[in-house]
N, C-alpha and C positions, 0 to 999 in steps of 0.2 A: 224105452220111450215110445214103443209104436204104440204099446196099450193104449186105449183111450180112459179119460177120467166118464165114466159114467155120471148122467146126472141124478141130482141126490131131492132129497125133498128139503132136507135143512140142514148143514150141514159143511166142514169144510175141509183143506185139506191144506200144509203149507209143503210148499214145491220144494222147500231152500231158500237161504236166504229171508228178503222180509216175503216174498212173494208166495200169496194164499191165494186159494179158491174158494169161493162162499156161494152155494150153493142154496137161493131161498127165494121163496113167493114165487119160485117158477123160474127164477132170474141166472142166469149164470155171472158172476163179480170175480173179477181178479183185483186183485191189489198189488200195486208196486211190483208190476212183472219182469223179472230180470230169467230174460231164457240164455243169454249170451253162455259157452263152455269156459270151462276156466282159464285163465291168463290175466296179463296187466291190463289194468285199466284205468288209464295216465298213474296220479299217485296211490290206487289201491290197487291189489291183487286177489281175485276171485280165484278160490280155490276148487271149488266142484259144483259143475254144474247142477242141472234142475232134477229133478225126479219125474219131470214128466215135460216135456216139451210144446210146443205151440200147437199142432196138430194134435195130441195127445187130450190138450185141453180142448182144444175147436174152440168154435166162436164165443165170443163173451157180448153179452148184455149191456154191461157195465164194466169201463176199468177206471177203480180209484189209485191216482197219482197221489203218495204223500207230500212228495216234492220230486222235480227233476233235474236236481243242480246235480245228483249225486250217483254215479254211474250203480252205486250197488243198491241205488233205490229205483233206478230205471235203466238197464244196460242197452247197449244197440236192438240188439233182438226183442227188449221189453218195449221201445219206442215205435220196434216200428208194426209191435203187436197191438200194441195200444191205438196207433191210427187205423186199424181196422176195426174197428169199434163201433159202433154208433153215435155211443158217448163215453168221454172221458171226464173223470169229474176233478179238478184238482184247487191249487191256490189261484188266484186272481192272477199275478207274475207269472207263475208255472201257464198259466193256460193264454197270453200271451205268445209265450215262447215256443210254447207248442203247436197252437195253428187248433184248427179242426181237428176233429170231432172235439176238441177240451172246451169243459165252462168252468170259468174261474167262481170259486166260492169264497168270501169271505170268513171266518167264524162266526158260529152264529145262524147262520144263513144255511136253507135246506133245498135241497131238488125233492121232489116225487117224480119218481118211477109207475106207469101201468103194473099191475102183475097179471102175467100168466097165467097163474092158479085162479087167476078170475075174484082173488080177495080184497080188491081193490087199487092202492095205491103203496109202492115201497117208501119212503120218504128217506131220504139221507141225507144227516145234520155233519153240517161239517164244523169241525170242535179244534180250539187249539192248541198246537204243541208248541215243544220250548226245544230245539234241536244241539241242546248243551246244557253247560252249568245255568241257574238262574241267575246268576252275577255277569258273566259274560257279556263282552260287546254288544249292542244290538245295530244295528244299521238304520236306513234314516225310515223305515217301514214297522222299527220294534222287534224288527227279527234276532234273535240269537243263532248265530253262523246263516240263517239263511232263511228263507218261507218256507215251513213246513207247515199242513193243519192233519188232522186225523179224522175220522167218520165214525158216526153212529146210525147205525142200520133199523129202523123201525118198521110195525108197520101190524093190521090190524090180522087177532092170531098170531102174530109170529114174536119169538123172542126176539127182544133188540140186542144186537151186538154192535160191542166199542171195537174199532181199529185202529190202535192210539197212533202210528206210524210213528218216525223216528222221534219219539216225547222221552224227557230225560228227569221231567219236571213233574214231582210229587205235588207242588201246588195245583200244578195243573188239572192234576186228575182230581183231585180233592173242588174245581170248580165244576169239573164233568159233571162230577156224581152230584152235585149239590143240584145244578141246573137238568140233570137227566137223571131224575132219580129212577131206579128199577132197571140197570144194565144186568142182564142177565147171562151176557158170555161176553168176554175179552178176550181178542187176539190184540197180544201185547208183545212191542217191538222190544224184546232183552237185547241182552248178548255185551252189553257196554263197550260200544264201540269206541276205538281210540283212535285220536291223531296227534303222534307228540308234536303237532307242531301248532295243536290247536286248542286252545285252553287249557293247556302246560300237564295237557296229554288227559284232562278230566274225558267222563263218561258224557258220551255225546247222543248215547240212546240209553232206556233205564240198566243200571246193573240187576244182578238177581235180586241182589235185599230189597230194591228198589220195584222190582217187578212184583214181586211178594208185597212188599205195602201197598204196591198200588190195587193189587186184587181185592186184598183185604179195606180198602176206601169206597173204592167199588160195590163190593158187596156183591159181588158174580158169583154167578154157581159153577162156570164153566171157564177156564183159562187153560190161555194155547197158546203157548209161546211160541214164535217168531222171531226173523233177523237174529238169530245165534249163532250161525252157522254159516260159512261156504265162502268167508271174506276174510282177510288175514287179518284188519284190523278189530274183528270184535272179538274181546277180551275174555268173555268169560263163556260156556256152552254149557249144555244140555244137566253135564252132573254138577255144576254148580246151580244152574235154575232149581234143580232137584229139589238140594240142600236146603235152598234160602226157604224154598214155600213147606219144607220137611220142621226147618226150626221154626217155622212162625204156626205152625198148626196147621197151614193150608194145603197139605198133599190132596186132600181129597176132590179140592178143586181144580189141579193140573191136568192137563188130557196131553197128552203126549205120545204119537204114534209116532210109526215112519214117515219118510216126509212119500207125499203119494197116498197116503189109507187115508180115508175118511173119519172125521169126528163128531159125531151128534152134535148140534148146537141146541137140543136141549135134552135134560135128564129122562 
């Protein structure tokens, strides 16, 4: 963990967990950062920490919250990396709860970022997610289990990338793409997390099959799964993502390093 992550020109990296590094326009972007090592965490239990730690990364740009009800999508250590930040970007309720540096985003609704590289403007749309079955309760907000939304990363020269955060919902993605057409990389949250005590134990972020369809709505040249790993409650890992995008014809679009090496964000 002393190494540090070098920065990259485009480019990203996933630490464990849902927590990535996005490396573009000059910008350094973390997403959903959980540095905390492993143990309980009230009802889940985190299994292995990060591949690269707080220092390791240094400062961030940007960090996008998919949501913070949920310790394995923001643990202690990710909260209080996250207020070092400049800016946090998350849902309208998460960024209540949070205080400073967070601006609440509705769906829909985009920040621009300055870039560094001096290419203009980043802009990041924030898109939404369905954090369960599409049937499921929703709350008086329309939420299913809770406010999640996910980000799409654009901006002039650079490929746009989707960050679907914890979305379980194939509709959803099928509105993404409709409304942002030309996603060029997906980091997409797999792993199908469970809680039997939550939608009679349904998948609460996408399964593999589900991760694989969603690629293939998409239309991405580049997909990089996330949130598979490092939490006891997500169900399926790494050689089942394989499999799903192996039988639908999509291998060639999976990028799959260690968690720590860098992934081109584009071809």
């Amino acid at each position: 963990m002393s190494t540090g992550l070098s920065r990259q020109q485009c480019a990203v990296t996933v630490l464990g967990g849902p927590t990535a590094v996005i490396d573009i326009g000059g910008l350094r972007i973390v997403s959903d950062p959980t540095f905390d090592e492993a143990g309980p965490q009230g009802y889940l239990t985190k299994t292995a920490g990060p591949a690269a730690d707080e220092d390791a990364v240094g400062p961030a740009d940007l960090v996008l919250v998919s949501h913070e009800a949920h310790p394995d999508n923001l643990d202690g250590r990710g909260r209080a990396f996250a207020k070092t930040a400049p800016l946090v970007l998350t849902g309208p309720r998460a960024a209540e709860r949070l205080g400073s540096p967070a601006v609440g985003l509705s769906p829909w609704t985009g920040h621009r970022l300055p870039r560094p590289d001096g290419g203009g403007d980043l802009t990041v749309l924030a898109v939404p997610a369905v954090h369960g079955p599409e049937d499921g309760e929703r709350d008086a907000d329309g939420n299913v289990n809770c406010e999640v939304i996910g980000f799409v990363l654009s901006g002039q020269g650079l490929p746009t990338v989707y960050v679907s955060g914890d979305n379980a919902s194939i509709r959803t993605v099928a509105e993404i793409s409709r409304r942002v057409p030309g996603i060029d990389a997906a980091v997409l949250h797999a792993g199908a997390a469970r809680v039997p005590a939550k939608f009679d134990g349904r998948p609460l972020s996408l399964d593999s099959r589900r991760a694989a369809a969603a690629a293939a709505v998409l239309g991405a040249e580049i997909v990089v799964p996330a949130h598979y790993d490092g939490w006891a409650h997500f169900s399926e890992g790494l050689p089942e993502i394989e499999l799903a995008f192996h039988e639908a014809g999509l291998s060639s679009l999976l990028r799959v390093a260690p968690h720590g090496t860098w992934v081109p964000l584009t071809r």
